[in-house]
C-alpha positions in Angstrom: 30.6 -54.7 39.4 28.7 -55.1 42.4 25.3 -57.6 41.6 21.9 -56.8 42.5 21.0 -59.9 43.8 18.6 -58.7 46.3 16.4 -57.5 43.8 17.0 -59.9 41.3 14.0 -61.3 39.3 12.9 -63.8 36.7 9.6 -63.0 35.0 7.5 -65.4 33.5 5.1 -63.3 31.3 3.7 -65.2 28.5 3.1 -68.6 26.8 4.3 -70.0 23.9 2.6 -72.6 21.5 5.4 -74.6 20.2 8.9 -76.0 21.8 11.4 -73.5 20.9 15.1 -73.9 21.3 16.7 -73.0 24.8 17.0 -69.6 25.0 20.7 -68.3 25.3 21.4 -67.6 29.3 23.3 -64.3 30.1 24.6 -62.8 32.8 23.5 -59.6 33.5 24.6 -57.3 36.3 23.3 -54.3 37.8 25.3 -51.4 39.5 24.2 -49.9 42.2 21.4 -52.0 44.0 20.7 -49.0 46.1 20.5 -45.3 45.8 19.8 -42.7 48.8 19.4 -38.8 48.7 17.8 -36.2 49.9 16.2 -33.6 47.4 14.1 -30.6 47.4 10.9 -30.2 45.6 10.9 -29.1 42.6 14.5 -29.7 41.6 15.5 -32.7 39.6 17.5 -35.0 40.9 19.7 -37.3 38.5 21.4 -40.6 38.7 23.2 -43.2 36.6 22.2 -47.2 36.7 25.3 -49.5 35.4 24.2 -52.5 33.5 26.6 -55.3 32.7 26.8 -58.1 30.3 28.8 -60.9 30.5 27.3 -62.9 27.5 28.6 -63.2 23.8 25.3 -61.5 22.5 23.6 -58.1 23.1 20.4 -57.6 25.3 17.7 -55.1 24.8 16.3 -53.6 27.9 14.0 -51.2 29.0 13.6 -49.6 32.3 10.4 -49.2 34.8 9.5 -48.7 38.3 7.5 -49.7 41.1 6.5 -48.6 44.5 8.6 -49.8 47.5 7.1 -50.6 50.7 6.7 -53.4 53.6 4.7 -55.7 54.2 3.5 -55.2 58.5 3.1 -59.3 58.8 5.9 -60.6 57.5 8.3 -56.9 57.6 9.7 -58.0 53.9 10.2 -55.7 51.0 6.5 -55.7 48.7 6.5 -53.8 45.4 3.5 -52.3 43.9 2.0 -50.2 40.4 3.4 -46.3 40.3 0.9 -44.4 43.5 -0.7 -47.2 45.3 2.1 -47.6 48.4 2.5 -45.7 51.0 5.2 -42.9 50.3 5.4 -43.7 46.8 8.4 -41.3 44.5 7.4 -43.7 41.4 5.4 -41.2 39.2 8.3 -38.8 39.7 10.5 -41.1 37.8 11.6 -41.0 34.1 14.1 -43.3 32.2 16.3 -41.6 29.6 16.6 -43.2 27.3 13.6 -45.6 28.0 15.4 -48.5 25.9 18.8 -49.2 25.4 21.0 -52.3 25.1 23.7 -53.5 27.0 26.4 -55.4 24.2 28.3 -58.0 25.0 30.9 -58.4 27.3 30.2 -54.5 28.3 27.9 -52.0 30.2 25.4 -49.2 29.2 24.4 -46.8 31.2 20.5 -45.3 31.5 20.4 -41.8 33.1 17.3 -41.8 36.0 15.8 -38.4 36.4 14.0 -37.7 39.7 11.7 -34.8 39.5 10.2 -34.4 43.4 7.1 -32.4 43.6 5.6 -29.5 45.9 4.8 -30.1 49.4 6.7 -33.5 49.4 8.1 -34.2 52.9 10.2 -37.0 54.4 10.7 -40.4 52.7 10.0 -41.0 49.3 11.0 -44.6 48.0 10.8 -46.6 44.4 12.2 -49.4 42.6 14.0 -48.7 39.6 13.6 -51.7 37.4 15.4 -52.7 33.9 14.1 -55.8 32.4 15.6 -57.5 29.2 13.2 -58.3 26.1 11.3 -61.6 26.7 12.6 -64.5 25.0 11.3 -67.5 24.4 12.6 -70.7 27.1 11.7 -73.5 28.3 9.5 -74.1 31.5 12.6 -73.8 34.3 10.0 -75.8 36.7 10.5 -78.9 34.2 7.2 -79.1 32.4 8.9 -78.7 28.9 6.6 -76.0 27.9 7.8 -73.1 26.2 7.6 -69.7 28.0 8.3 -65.8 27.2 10.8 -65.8 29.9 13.2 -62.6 30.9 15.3 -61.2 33.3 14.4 -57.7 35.6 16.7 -56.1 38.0 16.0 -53.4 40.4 17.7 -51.1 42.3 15.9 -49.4 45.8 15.9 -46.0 45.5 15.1 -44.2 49.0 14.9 -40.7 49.2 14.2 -37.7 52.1 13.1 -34.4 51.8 16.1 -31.7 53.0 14.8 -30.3 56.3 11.3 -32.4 56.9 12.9 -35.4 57.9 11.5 -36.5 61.7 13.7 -39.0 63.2 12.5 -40.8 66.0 12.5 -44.5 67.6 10.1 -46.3 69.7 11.6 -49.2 71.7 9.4 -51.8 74.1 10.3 -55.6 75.3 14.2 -55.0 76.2 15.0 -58.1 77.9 18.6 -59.4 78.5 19.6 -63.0 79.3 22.7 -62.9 81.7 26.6 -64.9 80.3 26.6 -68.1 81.9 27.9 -71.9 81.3 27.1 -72.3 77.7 25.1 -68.9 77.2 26.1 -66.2 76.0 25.3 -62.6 77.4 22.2 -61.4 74.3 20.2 -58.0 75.0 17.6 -57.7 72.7 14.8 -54.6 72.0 11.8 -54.3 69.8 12.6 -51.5 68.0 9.8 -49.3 66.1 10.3 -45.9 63.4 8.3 -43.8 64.9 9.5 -40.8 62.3 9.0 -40.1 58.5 11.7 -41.5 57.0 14.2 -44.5 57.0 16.6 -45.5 59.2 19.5 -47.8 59.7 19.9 -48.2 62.7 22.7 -49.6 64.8 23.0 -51.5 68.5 25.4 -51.5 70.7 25.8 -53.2 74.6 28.0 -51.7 77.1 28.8 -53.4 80.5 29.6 -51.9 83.5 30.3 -53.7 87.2 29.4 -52.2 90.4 32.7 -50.0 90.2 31.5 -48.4 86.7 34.2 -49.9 84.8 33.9 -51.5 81.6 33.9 -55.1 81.4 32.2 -55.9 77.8 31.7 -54.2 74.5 29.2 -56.4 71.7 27.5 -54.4 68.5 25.0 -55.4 66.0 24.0 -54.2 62.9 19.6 -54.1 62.3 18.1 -53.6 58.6 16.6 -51.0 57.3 13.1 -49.5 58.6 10.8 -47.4 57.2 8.2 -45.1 58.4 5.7 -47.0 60.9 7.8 -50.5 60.6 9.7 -52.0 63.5 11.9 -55.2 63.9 13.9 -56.8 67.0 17.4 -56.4 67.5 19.4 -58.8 69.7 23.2 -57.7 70.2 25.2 -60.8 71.6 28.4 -61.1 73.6 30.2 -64.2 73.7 32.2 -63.8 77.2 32.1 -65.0 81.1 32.1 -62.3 83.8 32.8 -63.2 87.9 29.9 -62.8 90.0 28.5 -59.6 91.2 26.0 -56.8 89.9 26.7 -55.5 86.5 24.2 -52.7 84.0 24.2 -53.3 80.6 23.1 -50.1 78.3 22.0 -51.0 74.7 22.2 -47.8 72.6 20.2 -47.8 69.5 22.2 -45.2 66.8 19.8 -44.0 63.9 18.8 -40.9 61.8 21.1 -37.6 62.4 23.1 -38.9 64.7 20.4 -39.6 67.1 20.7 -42.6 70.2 18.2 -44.5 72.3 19.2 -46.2 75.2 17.8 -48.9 77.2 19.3 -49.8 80.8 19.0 -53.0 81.9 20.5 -54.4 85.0 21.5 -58.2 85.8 23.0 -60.2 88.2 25.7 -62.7 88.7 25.0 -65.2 91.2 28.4 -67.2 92.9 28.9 -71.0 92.4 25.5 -72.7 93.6 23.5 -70.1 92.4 21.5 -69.6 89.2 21.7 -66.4 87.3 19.1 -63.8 86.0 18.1 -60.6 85.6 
């Protein structure tokens, strides 16, 4: 069963007075770390979280949420209370049952109901947390205190609204540096969601010579963007081409099916030459 490592979590939330023994480790897994949909307001939606346990003793959890969001210096993931991010679906979230516990060396399940409400249009986004029951540890930085510690992990949940979603990319600073002796051929575009949703979007570089034909293929896959963020994406070939004029398209796939393109010719200069754009 698939970990959720990217959302995986060690909370220190209280200290203890005395120096208990170590607390037992286990091995917890969580199943899936992402969930997308669309939905219509009004109309629950329901999904299933998967937790595993790989220890020899059972583990009380209890599930929560936060908002999901980004943060526009650094464009990583930043969770906040229920309402207080952009595009928030936490306060439509209920765990059933709130608590449950995972025995050992097997899975529970905990049924997540979504319930969307009027007037909600395009993205919607959450965390879906479970946590296990503090227990008491020692300090894992080495100080030898003792420490309520537990484990909490979270599963994105990204939603749309059916028939509100607005796709559309912005790109600006496409710049491609030419193949040459030790280089490789890289086309890169800021890319920016200029719509109301997510996207995943895909890049791809085509090369064609001065007789249209196809002389190099290269794709990359970008993250994920929400609403308003943006992020670069560089597509690299690794390949030599003879000298002469060449175009180079870099298509940007995202959201229903949609493409941007950028078109960006270069030039291959002949021995005794430097090349460039």
């Amino acid at each position: 069963m698939r970990r959720a490592d990217l959302s995986l979590a060690v909370g220190l939330v209280a200290m203890a007075v005395l120096i208990p023994k170590p607390a037992r480790a286990q091995s917890l897994g969580l199943s899936p770390a992402e969930i997308r949909a669309s939905f219509t307001p009004q109309q629950v939606l329901q999904f299933d979280l998967s937790v595993s346990n790989e220890g020899d003793v059972p583990v009380p959890m209890r599930g929560s949420v936060s908002d999901l969001w980004f943060d526009p210096s650094t464009n990583e993931k930043t969770f906040g209370a229920p309402g207080t991010l952009p595009r928030s679906a936490s306060n439509w979230v209920t765990f059933v049952p709130a608590t449950f516990t995972v025995p050992p060396h097997g899975t529970a399940t905990v049924k997540v109901m979504v319930t969307p409400p009027k007037g909600a249009t395009g993205g919607s986004y959450a965390v879906l947390f479970v946590e296990s029951k503090p227990e008491l540890s020692r300090d894992p930085g080495g100080s030898g205190r003792a420490v309520f510690a537990n484990l909490r992990l979270g599963a994105l949940l990204l939603l749309t609204a059916a028939g509100t979603a607005d796709y559309r990319v912005e790109g600006r600073d496409a710049t491609l540096t030419p193949p040459g002796a030790n280089r490789n051929l890289t086309a890169t575009l800021r890319v920016r969601n200029a719509g109301n949703t997510h996207i995943f979007p895909s890049a791809r570089v085509t090369v064609t010579n001065a007789e249209k034909r196809v002389v190099a293929r290269a794709a990359a896959d970008i993250r994920r963007l929400f609403p308003g963020q943006e992020d670069s994406v560089s597509v690299t070939w690794a390949g030599s081409l003879p000298p002469g004029a060449y175009t180079a398209v870099l298509t940007i796939g995202y959201g229903d099916d949609k493409v941007y393109t950028q078109t960006l010719p270069f030039l291959i200069e002949g021995p005794g030459h430097s090349s460039g754009e």
